[in-house]
N, C-alpha and C positions, 0 to 999 in steps of 0.2 A: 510648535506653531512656527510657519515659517517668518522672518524677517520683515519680508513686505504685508503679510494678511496682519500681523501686532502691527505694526506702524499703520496701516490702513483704519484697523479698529480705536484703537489709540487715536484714531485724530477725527472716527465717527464720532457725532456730539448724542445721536441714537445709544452710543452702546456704553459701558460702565462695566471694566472688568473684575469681577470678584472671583479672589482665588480663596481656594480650602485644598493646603497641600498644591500636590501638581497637578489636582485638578483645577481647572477654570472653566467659572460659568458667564456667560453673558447675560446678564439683567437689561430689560429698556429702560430706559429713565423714566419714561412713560408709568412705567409701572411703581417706579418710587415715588414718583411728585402724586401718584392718586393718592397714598396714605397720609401726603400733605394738603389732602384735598379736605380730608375726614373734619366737617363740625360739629361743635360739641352742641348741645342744645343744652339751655339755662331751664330751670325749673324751679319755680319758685316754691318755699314754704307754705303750704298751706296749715290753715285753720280750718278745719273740719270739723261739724257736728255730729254727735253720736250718730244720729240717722244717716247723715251724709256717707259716716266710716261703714256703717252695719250694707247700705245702699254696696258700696264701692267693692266691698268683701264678699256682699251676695253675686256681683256680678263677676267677682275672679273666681268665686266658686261655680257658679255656671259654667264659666269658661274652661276651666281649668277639667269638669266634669265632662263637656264636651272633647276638650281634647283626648284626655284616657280613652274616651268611646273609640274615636278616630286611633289611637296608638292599637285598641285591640283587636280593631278589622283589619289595621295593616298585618298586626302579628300574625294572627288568624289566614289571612290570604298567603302568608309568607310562608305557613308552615304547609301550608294546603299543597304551595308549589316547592318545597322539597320536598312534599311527602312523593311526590309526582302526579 
């Protein structure tokens, strides 16, 4: 890298150079401060009743039954267009 384009990036506040070896990559910073963007969301303990539990596990089993459905049409459409 020439002399002036390092000194030029080096004093961009856009760029942030990360080396591995002799190669270098340019990160935005933009794109670091998003993962410092990331929040957590709190959740509280709950107390649930049996009905409540059996209610919440019937409806991840639905769900979950749904999804398989959806995972085997993709499969299915996917083999259809390799098979050609």
């Amino acid at each position: 890298m020439g002399d002036d384009l390092k000194s030029h990036l080096q004093a961009d506040s856009l760029y942030t150079g990360i080396s591995s070896g002799p190669n270098r990559q340019l990160q935005r910073d933009d794109d670091v401060c998003r993962a410092k963007t990331i929040k957590n969301s709190v959740v509280v303990n709950e107390e649930l009743t049996a009905d409540e539990w059996k209610r919440r596990y019937e409806k991840e089993r639905d769900k979950n039954a749904r999804l398989k459905g959806v995972i085997e049409r993709c499969e299915a459409e996917l083999a259809k267009w390799r098979a050609g």
